[in-house]
N, CA, C and O atoms as a Tinker XYZ file with bonds, in Angstrom:
   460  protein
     1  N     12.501000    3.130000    2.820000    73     2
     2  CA    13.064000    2.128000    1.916000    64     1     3
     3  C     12.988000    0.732000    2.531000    63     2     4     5
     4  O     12.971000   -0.292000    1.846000    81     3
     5  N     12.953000    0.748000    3.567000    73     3     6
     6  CA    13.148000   -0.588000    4.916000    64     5     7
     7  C     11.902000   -1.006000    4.447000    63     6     8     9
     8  O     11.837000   -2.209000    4.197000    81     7
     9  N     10.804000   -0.285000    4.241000    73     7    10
    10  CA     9.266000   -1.148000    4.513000    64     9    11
    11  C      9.095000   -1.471000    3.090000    63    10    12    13
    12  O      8.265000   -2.372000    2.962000    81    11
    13  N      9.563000   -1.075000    2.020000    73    11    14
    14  CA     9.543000   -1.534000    0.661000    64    13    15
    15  C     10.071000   -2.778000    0.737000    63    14    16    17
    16  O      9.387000   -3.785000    0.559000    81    15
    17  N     11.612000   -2.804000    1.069000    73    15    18
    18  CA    11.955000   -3.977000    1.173000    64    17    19
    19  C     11.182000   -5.490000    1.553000    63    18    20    21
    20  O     11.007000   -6.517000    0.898000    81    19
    21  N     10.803000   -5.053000    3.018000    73    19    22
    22  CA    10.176000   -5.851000    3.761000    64    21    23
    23  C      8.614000   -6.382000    3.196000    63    22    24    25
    24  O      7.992000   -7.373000    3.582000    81    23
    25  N      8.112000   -5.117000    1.891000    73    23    26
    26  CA     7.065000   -5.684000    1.269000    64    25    27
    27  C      7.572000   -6.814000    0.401000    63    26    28    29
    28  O      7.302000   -7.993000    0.629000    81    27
    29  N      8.195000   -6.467000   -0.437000    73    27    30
    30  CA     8.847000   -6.575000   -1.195000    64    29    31
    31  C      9.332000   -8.577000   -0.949000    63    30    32    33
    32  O      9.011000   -9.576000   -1.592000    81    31
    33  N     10.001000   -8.419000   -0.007000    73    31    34
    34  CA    10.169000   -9.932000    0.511000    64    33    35
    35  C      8.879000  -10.602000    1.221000    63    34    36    37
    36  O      9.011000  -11.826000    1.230000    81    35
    37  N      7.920000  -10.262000    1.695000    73    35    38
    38  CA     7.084000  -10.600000    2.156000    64    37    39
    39  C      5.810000  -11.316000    0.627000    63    38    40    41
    40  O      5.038000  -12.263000    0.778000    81    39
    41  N      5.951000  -10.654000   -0.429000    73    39    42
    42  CA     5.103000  -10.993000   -1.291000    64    41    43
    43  C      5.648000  -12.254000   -2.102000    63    42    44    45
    44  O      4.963000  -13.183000   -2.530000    81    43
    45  N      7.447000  -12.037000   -2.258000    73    43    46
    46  CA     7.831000  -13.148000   -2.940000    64    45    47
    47  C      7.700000  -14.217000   -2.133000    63    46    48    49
    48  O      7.418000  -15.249000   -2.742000    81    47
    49  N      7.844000  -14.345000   -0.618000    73    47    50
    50  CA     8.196000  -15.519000   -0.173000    64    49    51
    51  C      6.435000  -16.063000    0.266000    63    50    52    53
    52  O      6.345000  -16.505000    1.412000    81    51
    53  N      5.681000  -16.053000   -0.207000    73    51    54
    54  CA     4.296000  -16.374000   -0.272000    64    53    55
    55  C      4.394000  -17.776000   -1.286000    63    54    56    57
    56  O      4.656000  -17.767000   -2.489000    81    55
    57  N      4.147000  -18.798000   -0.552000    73    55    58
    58  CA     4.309000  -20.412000   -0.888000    64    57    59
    59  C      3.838000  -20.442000   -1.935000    63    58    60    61
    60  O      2.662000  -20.089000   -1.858000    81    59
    61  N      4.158000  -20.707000   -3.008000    73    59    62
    62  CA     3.626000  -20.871000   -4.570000    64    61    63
    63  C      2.450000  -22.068000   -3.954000    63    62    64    65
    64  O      1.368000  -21.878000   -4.510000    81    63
    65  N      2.416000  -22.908000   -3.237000    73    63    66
    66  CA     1.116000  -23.978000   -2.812000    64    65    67
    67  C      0.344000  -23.070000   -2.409000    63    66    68    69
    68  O     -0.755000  -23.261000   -2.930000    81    67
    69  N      0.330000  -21.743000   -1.433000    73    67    70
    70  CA    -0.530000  -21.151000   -0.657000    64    69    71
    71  C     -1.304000  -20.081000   -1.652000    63    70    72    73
    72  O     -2.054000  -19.127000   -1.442000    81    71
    73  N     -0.711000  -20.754000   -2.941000    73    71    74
    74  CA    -1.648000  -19.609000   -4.504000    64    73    75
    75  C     -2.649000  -20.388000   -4.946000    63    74    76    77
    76  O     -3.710000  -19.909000   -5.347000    81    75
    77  N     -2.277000  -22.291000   -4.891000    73    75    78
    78  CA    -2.981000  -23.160000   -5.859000    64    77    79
    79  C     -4.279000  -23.403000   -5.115000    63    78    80    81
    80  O     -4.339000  -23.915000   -3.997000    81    79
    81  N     -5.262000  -23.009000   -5.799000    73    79    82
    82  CA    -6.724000  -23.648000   -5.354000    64    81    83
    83  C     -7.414000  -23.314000   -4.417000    63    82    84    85
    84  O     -8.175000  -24.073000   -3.816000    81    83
    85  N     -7.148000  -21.547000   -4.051000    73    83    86
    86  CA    -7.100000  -20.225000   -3.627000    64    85    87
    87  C     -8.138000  -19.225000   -3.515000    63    86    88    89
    88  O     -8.487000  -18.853000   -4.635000    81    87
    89  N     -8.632000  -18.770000   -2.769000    73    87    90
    90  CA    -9.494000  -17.616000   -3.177000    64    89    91
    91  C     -8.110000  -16.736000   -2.195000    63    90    92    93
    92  O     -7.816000  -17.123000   -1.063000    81    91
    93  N     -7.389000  -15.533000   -2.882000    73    91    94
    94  CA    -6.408000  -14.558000   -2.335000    64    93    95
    95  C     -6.765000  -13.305000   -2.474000    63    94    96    97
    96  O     -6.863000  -12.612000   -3.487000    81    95
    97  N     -7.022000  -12.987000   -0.946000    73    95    98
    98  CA    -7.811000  -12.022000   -0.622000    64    97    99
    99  C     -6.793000  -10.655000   -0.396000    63    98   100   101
   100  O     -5.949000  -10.793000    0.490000    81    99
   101  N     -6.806000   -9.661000   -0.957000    73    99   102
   102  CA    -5.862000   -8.540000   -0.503000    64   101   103
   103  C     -6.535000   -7.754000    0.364000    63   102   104   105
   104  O     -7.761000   -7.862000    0.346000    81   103
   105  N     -5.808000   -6.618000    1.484000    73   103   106
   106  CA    -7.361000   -5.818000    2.181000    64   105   107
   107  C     -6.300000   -5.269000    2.813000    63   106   108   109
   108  O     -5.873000   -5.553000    3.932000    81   107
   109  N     -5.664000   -4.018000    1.613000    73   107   110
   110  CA    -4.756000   -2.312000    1.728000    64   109   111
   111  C     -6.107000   -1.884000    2.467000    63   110   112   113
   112  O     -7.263000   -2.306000    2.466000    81   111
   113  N     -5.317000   -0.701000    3.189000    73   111   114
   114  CA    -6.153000    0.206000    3.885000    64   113   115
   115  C     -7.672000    0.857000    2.726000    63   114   116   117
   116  O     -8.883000    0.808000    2.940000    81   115
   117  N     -7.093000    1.272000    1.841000    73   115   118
   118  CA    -7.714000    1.663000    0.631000    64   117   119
   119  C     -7.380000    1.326000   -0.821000    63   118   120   121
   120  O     -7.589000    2.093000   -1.761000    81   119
   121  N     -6.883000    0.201000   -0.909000    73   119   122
   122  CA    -7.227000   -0.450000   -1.814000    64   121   123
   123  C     -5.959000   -0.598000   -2.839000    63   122   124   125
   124  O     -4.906000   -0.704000   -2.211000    81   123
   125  N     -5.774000   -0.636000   -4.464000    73   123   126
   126  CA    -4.585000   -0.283000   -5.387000    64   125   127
   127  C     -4.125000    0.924000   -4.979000    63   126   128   129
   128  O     -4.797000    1.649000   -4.245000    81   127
   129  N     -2.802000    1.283000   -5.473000    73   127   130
   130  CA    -1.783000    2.456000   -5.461000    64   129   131
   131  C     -2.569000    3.364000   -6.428000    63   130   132   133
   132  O     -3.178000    3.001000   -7.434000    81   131
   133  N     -2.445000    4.567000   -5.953000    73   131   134
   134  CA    -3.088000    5.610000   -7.003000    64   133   135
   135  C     -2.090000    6.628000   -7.369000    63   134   136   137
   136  O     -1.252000    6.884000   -6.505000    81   135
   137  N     -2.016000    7.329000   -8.623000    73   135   138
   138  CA    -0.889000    8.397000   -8.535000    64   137   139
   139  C     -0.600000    9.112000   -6.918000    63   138   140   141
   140  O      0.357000    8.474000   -6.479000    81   139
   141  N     -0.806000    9.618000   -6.410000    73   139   142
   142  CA    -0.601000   10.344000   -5.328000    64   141   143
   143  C      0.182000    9.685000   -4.040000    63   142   144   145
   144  O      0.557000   10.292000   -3.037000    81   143
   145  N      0.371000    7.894000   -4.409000    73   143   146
   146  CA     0.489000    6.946000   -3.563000    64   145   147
   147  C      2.149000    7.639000   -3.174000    63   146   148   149
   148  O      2.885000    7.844000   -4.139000    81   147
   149  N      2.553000    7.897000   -2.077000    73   147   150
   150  CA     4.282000    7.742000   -1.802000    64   149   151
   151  C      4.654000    7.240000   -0.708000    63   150   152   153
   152  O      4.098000    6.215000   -0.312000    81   151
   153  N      5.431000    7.695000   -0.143000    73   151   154
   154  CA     6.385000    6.824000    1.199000    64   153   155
   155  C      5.371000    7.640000    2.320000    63   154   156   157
   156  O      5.405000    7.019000    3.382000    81   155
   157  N      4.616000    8.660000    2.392000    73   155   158
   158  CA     3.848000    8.676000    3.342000    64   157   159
   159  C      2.586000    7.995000    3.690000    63   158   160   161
   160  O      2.162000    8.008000    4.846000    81   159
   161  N      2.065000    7.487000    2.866000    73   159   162
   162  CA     1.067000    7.059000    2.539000    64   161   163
   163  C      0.888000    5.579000    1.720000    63   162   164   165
   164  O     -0.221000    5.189000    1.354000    81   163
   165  N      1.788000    5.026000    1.551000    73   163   166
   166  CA     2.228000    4.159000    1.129000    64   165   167
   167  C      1.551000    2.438000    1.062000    63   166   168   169
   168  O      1.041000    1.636000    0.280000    81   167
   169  N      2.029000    2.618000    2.656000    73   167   170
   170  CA     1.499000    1.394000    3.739000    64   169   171
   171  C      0.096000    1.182000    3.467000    63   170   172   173
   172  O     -0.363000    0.109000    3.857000    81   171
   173  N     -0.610000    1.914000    2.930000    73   171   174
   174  CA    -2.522000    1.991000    2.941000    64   173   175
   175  C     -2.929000    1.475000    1.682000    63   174   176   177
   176  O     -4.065000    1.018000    1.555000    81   175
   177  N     -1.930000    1.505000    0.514000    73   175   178
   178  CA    -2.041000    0.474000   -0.886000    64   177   179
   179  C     -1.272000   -0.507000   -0.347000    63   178   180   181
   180  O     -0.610000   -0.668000    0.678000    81   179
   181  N     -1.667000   -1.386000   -1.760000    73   179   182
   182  CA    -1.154000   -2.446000   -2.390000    64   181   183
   183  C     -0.698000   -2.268000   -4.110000    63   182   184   185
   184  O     -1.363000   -1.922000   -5.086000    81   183
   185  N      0.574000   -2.628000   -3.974000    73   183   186
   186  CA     1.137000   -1.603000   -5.382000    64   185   187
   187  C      0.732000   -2.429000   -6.178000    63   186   188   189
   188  O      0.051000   -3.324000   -5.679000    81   187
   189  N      0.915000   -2.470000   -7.365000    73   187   190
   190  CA     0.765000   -3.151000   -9.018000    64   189   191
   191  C      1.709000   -4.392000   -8.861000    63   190   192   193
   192  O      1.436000   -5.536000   -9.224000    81   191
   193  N      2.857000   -3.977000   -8.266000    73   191   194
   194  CA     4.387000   -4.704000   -9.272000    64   193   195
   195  C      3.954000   -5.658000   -7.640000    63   194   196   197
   196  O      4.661000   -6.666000   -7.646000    81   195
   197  N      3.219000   -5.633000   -6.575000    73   195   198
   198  CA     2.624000   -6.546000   -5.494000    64   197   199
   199  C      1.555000   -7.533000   -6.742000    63   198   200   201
   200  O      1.933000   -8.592000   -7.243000    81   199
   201  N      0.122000   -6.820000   -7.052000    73   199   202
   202  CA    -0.700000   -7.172000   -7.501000    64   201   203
   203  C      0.287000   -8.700000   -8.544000    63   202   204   205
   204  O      0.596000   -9.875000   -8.345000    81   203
   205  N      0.404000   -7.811000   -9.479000    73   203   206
   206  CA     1.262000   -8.570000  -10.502000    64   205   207
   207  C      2.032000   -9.747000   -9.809000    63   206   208   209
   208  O      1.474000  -10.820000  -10.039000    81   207
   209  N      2.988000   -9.841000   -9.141000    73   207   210
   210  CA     4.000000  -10.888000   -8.307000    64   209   211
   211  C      2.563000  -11.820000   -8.200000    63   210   212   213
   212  O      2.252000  -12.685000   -9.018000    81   211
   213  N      1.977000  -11.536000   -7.313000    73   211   214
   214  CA     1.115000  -12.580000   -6.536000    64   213   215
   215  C      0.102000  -13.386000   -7.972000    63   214   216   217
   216  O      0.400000  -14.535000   -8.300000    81   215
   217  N     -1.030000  -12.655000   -8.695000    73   215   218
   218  CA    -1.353000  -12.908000   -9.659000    64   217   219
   219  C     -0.557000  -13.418000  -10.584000    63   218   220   221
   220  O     -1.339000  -14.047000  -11.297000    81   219
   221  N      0.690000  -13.568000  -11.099000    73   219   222
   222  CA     1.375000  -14.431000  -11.754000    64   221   223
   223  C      1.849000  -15.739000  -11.260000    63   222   224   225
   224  O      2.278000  -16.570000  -12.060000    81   223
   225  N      1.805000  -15.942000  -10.164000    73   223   226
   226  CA     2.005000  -17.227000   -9.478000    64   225   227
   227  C      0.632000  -18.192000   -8.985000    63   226   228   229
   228  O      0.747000  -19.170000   -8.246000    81   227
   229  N     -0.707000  -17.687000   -9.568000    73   227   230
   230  CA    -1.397000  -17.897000   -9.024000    64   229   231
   231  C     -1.929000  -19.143000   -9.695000    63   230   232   233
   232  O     -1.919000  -19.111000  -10.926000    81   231
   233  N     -2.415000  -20.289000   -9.081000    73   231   234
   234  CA    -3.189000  -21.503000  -10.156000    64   233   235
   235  C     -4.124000  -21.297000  -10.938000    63   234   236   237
   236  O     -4.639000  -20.184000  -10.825000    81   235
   237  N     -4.664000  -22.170000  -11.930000    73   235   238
   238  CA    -5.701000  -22.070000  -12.175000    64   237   239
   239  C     -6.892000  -21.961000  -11.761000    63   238   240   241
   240  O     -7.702000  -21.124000  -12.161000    81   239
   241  N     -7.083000  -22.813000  -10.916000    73   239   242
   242  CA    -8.362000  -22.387000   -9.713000    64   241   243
   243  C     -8.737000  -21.456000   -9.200000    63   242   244   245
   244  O     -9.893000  -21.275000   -8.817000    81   243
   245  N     -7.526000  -20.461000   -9.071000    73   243   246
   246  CA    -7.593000  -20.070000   -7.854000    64   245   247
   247  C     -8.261000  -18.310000   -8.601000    63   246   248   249
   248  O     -8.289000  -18.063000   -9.807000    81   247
   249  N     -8.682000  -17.421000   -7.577000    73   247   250
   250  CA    -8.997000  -16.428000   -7.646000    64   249   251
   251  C     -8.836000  -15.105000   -6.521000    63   250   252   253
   252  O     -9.324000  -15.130000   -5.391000    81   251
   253  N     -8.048000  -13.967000   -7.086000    73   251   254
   254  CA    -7.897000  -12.973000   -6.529000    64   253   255
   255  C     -8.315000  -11.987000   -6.259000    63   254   256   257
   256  O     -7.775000  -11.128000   -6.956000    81   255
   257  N     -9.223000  -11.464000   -5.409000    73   255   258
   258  CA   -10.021000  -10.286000   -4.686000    64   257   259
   259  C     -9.321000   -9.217000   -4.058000    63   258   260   261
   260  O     -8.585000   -9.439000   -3.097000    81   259
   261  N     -9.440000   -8.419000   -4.383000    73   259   262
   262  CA    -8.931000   -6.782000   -3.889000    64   261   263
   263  C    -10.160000   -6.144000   -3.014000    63   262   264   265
   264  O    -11.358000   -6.417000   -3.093000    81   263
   265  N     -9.697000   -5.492000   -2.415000    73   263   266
   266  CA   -10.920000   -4.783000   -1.594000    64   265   267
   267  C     -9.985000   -3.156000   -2.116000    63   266   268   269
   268  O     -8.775000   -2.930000   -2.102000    81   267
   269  N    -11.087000   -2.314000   -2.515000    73   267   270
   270  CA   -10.755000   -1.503000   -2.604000    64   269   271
   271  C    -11.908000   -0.301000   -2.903000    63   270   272   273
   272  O    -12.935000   -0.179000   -3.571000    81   271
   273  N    -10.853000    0.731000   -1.726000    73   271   274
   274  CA   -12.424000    1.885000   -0.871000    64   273   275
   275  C    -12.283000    3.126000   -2.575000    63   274   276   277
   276  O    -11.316000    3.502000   -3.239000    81   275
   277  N    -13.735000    3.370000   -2.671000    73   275   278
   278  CA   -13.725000    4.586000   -3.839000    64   277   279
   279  C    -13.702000    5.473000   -2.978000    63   278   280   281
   280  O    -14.224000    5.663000   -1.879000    81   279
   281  N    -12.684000    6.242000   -3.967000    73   279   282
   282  CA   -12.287000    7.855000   -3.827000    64   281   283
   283  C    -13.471000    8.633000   -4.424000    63   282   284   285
   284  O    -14.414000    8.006000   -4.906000    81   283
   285  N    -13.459000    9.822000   -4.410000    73   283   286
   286  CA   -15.146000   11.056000   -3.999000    64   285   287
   287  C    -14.744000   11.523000   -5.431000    63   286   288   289
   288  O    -14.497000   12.727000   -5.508000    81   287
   289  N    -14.618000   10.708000   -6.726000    73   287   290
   290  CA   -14.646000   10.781000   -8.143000    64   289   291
   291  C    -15.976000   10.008000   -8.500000    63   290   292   293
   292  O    -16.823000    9.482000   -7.778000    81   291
   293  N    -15.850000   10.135000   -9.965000    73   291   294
   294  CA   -16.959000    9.515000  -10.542000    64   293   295
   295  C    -16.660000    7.768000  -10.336000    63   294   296   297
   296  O    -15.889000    7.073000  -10.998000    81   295
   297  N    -17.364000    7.439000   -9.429000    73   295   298
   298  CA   -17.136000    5.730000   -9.442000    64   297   299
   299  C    -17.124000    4.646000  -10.871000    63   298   300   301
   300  O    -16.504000    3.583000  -10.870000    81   299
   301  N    -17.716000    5.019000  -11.733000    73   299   302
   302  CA   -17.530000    3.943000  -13.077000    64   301   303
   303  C    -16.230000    4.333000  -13.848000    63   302   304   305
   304  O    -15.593000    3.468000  -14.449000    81   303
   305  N    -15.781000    5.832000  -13.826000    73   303   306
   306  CA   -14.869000    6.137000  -14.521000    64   305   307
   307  C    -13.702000    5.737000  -13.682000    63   306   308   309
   308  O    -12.674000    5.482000  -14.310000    81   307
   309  N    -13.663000    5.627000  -12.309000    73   307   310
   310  CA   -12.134000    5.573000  -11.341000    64   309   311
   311  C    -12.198000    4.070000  -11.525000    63   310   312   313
   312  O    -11.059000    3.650000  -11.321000    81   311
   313  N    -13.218000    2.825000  -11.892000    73   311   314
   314  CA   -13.005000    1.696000  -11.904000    64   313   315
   315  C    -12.835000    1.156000  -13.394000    63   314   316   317
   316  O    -12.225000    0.093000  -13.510000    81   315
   317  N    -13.411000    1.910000  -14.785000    73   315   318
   318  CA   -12.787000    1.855000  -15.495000    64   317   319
   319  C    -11.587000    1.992000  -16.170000    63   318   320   321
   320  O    -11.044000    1.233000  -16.973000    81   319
   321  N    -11.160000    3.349000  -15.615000    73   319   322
   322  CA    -9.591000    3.698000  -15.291000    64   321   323
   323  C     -8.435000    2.363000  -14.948000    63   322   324   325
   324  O     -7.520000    1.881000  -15.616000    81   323
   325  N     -9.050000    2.023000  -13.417000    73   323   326
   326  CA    -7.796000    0.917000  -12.645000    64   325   327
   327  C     -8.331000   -0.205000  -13.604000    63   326   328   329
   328  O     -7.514000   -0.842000  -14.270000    81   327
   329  N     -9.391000   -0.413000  -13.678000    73   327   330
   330  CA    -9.387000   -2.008000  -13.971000    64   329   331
   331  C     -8.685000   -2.395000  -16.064000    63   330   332   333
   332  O     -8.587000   -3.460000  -16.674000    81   331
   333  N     -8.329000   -0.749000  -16.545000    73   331   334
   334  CA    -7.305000   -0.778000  -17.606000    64   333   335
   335  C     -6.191000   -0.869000  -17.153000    63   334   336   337
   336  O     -5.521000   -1.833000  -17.524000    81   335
   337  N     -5.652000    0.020000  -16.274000    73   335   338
   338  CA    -4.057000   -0.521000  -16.169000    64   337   339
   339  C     -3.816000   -1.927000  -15.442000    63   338   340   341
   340  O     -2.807000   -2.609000  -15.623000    81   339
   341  N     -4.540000   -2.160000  -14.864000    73   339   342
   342  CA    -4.841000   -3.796000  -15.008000    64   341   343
   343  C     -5.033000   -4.754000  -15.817000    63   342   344   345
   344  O     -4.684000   -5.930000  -15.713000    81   343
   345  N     -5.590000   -4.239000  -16.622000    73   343   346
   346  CA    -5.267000   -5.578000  -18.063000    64   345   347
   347  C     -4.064000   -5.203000  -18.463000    63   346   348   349
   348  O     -3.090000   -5.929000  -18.662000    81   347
   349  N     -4.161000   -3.877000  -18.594000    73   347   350
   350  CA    -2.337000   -4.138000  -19.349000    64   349   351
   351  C     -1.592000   -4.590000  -18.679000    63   350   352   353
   352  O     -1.140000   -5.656000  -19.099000    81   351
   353  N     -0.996000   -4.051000  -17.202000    73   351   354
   354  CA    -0.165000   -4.779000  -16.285000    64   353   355
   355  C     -0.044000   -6.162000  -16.216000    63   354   356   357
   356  O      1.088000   -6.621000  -16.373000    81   355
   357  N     -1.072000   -7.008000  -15.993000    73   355   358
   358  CA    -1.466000   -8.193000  -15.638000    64   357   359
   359  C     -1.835000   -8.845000  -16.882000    63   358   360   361
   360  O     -1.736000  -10.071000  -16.815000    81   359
   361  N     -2.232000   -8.388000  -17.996000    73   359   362
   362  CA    -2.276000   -9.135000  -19.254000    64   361   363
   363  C     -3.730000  -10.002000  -18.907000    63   362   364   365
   364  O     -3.894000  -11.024000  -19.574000    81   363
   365  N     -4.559000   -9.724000  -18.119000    73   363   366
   366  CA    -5.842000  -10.175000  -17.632000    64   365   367
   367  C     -7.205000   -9.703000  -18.622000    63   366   368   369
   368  O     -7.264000   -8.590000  -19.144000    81   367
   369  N     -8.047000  -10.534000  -18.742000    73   367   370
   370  CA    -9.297000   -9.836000  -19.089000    64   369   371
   371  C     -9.734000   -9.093000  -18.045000    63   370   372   373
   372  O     -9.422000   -9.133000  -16.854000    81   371
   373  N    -10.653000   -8.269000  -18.765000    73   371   374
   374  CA   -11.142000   -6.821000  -17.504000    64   373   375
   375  C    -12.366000   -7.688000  -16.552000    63   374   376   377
   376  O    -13.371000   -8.363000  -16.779000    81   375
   377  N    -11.588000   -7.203000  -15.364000    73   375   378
   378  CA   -11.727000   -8.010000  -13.684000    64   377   379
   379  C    -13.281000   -7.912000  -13.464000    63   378   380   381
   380  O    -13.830000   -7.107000  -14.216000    81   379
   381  N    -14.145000   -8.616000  -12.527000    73   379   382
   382  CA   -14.893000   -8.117000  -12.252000    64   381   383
   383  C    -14.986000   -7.549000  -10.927000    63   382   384   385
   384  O    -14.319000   -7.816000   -9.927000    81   383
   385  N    -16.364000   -6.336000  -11.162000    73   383   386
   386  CA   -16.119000   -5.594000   -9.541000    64   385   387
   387  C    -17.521000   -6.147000   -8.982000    63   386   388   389
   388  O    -18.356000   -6.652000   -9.732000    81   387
   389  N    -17.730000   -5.983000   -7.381000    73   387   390
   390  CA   -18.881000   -5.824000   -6.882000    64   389   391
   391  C    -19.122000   -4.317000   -5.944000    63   390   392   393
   392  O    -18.466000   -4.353000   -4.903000    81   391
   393  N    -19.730000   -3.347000   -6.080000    73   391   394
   394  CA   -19.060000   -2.725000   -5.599000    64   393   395
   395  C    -20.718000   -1.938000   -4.566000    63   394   396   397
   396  O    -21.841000   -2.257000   -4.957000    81   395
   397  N    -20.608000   -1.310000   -3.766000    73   395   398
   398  CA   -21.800000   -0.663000   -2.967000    64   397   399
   399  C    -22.166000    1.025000   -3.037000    63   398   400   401
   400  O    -23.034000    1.741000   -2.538000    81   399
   401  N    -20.954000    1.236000   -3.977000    73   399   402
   402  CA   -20.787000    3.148000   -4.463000    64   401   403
   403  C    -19.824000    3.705000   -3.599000    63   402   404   405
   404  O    -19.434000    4.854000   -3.803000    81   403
   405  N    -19.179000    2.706000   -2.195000    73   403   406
   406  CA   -18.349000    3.304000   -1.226000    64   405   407
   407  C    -16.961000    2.599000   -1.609000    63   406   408   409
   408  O    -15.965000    3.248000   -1.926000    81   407
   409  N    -17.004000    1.153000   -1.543000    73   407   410
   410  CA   -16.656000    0.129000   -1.910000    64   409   411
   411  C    -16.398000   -0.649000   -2.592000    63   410   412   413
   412  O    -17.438000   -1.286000   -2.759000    81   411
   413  N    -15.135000   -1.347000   -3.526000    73   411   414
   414  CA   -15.418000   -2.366000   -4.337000    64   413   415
   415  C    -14.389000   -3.485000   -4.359000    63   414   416   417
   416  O    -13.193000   -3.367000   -4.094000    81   415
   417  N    -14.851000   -4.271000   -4.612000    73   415   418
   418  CA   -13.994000   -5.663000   -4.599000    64   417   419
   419  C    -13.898000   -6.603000   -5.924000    63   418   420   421
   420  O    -14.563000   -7.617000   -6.136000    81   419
   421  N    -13.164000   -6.171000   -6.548000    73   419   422
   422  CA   -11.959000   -6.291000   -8.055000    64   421   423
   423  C    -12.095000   -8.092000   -7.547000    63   422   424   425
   424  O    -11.836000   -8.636000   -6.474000    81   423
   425  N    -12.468000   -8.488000   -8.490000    73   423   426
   426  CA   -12.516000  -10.096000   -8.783000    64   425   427
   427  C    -11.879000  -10.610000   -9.925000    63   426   428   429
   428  O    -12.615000  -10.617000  -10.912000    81   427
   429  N    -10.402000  -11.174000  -10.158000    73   427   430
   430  CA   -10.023000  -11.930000  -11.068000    64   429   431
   431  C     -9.781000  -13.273000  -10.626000    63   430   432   433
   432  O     -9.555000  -13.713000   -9.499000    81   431
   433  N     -9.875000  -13.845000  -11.762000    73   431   434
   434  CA    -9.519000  -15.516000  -11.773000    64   433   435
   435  C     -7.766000  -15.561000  -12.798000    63   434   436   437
   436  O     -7.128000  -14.627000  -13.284000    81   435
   437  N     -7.543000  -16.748000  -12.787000    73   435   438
   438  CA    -6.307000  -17.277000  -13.617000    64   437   439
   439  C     -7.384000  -17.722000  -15.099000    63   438   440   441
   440  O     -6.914000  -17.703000  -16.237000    81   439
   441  N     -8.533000  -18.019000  -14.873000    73   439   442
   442  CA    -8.704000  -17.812000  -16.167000    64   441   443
   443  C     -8.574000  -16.768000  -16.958000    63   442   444   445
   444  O     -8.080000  -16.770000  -18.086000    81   443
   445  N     -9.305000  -15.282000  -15.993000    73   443   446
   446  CA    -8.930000  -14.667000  -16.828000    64   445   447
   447  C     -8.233000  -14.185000  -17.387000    63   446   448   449
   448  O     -8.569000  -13.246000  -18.108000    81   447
   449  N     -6.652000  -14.708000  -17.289000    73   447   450
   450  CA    -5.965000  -14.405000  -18.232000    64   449   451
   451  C     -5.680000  -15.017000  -19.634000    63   450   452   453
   452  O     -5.645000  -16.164000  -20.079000    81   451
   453  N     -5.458000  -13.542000  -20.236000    73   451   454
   454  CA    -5.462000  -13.657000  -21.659000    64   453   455
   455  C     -4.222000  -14.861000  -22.460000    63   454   456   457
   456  O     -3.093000  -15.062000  -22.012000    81   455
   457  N     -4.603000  -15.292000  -23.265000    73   455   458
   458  CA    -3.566000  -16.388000  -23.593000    64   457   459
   459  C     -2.605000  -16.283000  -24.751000    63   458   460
   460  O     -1.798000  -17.187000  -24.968000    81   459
């Protein structure tokens, strides 16, 4: 519960200046929270209600990158999957990825959110 916390305060107190005019790079062990994510395993994501905090404070300029490792699923379907509960969460148009089939790195802007 201690290291929730400590996320938890660590994401809010991130300088609303240190968002504006930004490239904000995230880099979890493996990437978004996945169902299976819990207190053992935890520390190796970056949760949503993280994603969300930071991306809502973010400028216009600025743009947010995820690094995040694919799991031994079908790669278009596990990135079509996250990058939906991502628009809904985040109210974002669908992110772009770059990805190498091992690897991918989730690219949104503040434009893309929906208005």
């Amino acid at each position: 519960m201690l290291l929730n916390q400590n996320r938890a305060a660590y994401f809010k107190e991130i300088a609303k200046e240190n968002l504006d005019d930004a490239v904000v790079f995230l880099d979890p062990d493996n990437g978004l929270e996945v169902k299976s994510t819990g207190d053992g395993n935890g520390d190796k994501y970056v949760r949503s209600d993280e994603v969300e905090l930071i991306y809502s404070r973010m400028g216009e300029n600025s743009v947010l990158v995820i690094y995040q490792h694919l799991p031994r699923l079908h790669r278009k379907l596990f990135l079509y999957s996250t990058f939906s509960r991502q628009v809904e969460k985040l109210g974002c148009a669908v992110p772009v990825s770059i990805s190498d089939n091992m690897i991918a790195f989730t690219i949104r802007s503040w434009s893309m959110k929906s208005n």
